[in-house]
Backbone as numpy.savetxt, mean C-alpha at the origin, in Angstrom:
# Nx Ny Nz CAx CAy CAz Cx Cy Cz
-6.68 -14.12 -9.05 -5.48 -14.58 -8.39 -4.52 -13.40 -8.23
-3.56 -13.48 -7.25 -2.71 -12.23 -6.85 -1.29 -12.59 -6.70
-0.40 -12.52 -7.81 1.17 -12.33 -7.84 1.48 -10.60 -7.25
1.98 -11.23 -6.12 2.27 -10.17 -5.14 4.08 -10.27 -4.50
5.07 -9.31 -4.83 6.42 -9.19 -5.60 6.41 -8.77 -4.41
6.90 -9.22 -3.21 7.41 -8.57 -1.77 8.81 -8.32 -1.74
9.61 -7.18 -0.88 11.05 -6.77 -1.04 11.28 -6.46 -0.29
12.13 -6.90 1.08 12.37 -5.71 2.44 13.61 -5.36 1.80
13.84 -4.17 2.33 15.21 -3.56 2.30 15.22 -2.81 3.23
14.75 -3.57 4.26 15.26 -3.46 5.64 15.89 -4.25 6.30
16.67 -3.53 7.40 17.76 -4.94 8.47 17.22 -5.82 9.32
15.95 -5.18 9.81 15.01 -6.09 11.02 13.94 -6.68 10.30
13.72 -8.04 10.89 12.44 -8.56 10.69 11.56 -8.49 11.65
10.65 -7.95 11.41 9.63 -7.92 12.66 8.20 -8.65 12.39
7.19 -8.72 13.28 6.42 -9.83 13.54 5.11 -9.75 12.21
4.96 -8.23 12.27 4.00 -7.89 11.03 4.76 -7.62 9.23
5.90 -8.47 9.27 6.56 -8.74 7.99 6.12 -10.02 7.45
4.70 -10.54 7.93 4.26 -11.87 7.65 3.81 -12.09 6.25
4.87 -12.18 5.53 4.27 -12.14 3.81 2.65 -13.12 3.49
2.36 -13.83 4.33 1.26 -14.79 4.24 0.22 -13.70 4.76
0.71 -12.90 5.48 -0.72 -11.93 6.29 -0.69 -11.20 5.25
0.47 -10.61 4.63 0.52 -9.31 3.93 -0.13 -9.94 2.51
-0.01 -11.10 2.29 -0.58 -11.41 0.64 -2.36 -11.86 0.81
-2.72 -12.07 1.92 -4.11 -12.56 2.22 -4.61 -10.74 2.44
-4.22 -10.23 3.10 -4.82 -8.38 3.50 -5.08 -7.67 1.80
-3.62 -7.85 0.82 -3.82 -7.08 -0.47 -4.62 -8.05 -1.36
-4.98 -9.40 -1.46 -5.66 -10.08 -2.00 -7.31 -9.90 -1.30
-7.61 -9.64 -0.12 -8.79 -9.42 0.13 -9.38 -7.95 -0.69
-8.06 -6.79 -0.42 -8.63 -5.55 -0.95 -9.00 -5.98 -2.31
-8.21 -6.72 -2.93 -8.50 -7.00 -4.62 -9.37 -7.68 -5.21
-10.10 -8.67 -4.30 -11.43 -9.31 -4.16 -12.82 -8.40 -3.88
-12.59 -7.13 -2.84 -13.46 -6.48 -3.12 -13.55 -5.07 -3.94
-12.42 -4.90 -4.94 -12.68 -4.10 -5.59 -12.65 -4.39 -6.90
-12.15 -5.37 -7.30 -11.82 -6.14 -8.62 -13.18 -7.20 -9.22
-14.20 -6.78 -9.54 -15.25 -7.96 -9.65 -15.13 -8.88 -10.79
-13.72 -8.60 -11.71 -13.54 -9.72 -12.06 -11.93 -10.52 -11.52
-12.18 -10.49 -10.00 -10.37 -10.99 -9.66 -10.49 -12.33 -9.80
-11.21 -13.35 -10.09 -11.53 -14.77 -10.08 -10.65 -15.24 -11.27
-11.26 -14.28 -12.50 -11.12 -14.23 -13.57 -9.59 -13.89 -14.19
-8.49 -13.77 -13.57 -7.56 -13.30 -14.44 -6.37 -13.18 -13.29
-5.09 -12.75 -13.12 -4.13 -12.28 -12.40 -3.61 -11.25 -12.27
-3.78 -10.66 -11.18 -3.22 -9.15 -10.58 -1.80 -9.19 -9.85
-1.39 -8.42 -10.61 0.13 -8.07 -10.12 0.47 -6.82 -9.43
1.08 -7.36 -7.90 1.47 -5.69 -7.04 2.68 -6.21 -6.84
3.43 -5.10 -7.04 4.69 -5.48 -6.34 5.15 -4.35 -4.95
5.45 -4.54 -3.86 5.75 -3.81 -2.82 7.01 -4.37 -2.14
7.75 -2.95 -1.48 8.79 -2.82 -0.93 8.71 -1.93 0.13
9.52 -2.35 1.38 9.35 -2.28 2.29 10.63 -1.19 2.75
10.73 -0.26 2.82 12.34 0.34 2.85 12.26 0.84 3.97
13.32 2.00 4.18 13.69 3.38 5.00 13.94 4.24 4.54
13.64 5.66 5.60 13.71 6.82 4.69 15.09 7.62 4.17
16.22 6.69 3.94 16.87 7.08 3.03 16.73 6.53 1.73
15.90 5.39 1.52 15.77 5.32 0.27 14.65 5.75 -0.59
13.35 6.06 0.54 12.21 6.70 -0.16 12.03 8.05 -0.36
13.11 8.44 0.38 13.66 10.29 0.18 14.31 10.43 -1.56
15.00 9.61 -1.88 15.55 8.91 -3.12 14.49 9.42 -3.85
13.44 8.15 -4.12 12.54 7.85 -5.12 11.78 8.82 -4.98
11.13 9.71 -4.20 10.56 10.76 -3.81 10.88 11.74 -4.72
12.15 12.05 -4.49 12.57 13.51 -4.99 12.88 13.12 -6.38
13.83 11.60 -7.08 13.53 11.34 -8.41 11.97 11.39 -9.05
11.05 10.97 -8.72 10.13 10.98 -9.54 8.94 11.80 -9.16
8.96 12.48 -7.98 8.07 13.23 -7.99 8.26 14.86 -7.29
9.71 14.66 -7.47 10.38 16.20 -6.90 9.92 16.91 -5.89
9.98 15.86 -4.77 10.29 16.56 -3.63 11.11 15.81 -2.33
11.83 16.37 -1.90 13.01 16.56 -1.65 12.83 16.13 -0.06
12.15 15.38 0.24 12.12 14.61 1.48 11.33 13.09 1.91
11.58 12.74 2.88 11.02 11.28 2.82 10.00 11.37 2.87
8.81 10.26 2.37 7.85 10.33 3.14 7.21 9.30 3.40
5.66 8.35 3.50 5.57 7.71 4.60 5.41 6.43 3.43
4.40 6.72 2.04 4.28 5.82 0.94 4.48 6.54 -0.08
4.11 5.61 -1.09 4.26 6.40 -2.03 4.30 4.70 -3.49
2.59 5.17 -4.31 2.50 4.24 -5.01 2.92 4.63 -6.42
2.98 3.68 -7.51 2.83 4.36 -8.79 1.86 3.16 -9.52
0.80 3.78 -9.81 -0.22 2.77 -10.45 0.19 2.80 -11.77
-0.93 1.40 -12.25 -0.26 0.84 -14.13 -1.89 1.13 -14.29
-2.83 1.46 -13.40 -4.28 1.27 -14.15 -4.95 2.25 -15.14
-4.27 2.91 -15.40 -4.57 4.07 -16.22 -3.81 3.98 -17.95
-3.22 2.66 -18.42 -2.99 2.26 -19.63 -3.93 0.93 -19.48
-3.83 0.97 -20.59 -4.78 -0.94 -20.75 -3.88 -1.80 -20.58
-4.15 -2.80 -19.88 -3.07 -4.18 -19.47 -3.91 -5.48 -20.90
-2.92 -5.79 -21.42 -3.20 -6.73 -22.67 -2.67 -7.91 -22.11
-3.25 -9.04 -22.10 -3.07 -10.63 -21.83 -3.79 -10.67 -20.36
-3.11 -12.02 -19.77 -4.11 -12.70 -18.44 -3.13 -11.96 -17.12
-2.48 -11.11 -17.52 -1.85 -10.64 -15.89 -2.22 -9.00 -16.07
-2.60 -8.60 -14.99 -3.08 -6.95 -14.94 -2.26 -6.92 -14.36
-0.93 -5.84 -13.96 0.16 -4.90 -13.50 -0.81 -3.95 -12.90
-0.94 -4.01 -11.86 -1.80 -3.17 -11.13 -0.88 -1.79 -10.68
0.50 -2.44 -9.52 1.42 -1.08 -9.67 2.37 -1.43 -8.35
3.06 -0.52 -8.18 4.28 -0.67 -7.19 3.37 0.34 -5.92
4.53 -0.47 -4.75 3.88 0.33 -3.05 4.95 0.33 -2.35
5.60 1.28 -2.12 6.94 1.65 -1.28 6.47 2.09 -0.27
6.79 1.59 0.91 6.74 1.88 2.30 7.74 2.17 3.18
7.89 3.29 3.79 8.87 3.47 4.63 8.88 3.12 6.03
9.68 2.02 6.55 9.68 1.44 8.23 9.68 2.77 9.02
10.94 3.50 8.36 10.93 4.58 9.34 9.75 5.51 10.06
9.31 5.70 8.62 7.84 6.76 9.15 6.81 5.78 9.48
6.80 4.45 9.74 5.80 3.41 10.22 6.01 4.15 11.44
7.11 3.66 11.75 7.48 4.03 13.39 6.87 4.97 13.61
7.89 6.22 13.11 7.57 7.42 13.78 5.98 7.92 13.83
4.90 7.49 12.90 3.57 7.91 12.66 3.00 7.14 13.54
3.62 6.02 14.02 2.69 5.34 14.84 2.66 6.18 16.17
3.54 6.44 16.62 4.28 7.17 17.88 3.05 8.63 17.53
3.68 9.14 17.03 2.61 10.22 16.72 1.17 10.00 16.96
0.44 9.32 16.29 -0.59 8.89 16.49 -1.21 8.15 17.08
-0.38 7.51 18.10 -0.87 6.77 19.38 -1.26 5.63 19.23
-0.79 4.59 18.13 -1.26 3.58 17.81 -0.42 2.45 17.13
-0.52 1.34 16.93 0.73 0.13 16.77 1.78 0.60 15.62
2.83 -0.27 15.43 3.40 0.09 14.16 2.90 -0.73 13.38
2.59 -1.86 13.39 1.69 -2.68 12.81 0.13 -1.78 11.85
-0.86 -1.43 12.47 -1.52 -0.58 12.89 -1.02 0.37 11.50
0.01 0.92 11.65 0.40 2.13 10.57 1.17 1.47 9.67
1.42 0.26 9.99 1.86 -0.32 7.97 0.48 -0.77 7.78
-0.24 -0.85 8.22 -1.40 -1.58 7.35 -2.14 -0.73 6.60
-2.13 0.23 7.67 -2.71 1.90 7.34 -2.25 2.21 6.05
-0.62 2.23 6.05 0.10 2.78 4.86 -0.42 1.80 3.34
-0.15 0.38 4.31 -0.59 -0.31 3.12 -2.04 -0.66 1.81
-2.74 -0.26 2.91 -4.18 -0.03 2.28 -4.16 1.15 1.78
-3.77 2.29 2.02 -3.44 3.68 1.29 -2.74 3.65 0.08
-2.19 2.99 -0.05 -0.87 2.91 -1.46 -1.94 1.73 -2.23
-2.42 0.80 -1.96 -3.52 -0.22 -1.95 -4.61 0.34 -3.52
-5.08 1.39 -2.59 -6.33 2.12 -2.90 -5.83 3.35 -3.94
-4.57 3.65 -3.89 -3.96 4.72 -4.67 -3.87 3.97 -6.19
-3.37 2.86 -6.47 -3.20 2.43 -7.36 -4.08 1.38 -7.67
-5.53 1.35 -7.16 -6.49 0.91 -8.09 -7.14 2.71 -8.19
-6.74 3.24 -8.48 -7.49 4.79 -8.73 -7.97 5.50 -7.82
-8.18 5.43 -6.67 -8.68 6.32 -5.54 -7.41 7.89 -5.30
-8.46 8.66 -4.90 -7.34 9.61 -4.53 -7.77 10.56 -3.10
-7.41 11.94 -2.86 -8.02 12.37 -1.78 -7.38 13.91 -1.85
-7.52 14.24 -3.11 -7.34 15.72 -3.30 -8.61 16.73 -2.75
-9.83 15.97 -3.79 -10.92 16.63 -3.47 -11.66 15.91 -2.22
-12.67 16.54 -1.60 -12.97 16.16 -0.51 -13.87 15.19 -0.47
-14.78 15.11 -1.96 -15.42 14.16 -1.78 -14.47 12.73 -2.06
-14.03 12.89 -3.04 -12.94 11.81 -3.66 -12.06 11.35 -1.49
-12.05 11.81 -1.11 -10.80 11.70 0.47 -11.88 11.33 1.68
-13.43 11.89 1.27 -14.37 11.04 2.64 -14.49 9.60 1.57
-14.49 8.97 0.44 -14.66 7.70 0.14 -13.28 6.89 0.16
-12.12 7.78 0.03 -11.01 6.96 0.27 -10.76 6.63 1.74
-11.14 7.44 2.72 -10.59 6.92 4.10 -12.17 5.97 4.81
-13.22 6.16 4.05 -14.11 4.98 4.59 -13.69 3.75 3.76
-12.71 3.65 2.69 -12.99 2.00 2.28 -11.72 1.88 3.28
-10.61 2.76 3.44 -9.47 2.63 4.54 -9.81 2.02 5.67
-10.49 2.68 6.64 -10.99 2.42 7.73 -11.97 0.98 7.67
-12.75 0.59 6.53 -13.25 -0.67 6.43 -12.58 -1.91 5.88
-11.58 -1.68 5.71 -10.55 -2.81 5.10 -9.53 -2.56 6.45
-9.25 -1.99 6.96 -8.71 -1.95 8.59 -9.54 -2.52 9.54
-10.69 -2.10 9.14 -11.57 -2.83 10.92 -11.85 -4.35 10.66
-11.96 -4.71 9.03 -12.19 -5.84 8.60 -11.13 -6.68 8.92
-9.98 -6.52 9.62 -8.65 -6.94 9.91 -8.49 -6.71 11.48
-9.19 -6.36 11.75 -8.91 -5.58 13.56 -7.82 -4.76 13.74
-7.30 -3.78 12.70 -6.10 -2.78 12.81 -6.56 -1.84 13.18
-6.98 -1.67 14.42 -7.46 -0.74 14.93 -6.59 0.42 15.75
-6.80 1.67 15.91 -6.05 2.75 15.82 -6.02 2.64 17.54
């Protein structure tokens, strides 16, 4: 089961702010990476901001000194004790939705989902420093996107 802590702290509502889409998309990722998600309750909590506030949290906790597009902090790396796993927090910035979408030629929709499966995958342990570790993070990306039709 998936207790999923949604937060805009943004002024607009727009069409892909569908907390029912957004809790069925992070509950599917957690169904296929979690083989015991039947079994117990997973907790994400995500927020939805702009980049004056993820420029903030950015430069507090990970010292650097500009916005940027996500940005997770996973709990999976201590042991979670009782029936709820704290999986981890997912800050998203509207702003750089926009602007990355524009860039990249593709919905804004499209690039929160993008963002969202990235921050997703960050805090069940994936990463993309090394190269092999970054060709398995952007194929489960790209397959939890096409599995949705968020296509680029």
């Amino acid at each position: 089961m998936l207790d999923l802590d949604i937060t805009y702290d943004v002024d607009e509502v727009l069409e892909y702010y569908d907390e029912d889409r957004i809790r069925e998309y992070v509950e599917y990722i957690l169904k296929n990476e979690k083989e015991d998600f039947n079994d117990k309750t997973y907790y994400v909590s995500f927020m939805l901001t702009n980049n004056e506030v993820i420029h903030k949290i950015n430069k507090e906790y990970r010292g650097v000194d500009r916005p940027t597009d996500v940005i997770s902090f996973a709990y999976n790396e201590t042991e979670n004790v009782g029936p709820v796993e704290v999986v981890g927090d997912i800050i998203i910035s509207i702003d750089k939705v926009r602007e990355q979408a524009k860039e990249y030629g593709h919905s804004d929709k499209r690039e929160f989902f993008y963002l969202l499966t990235h921050g997703m995958l960050h805090i069940l342990g994936y990463d993309h420093i090394k190269d092999d570790e970054r060709k398995i993070m952007r194929e489960k990306e790209e397959r939890y996107l096409d599995a949705y039709e968020y296509k680029r």
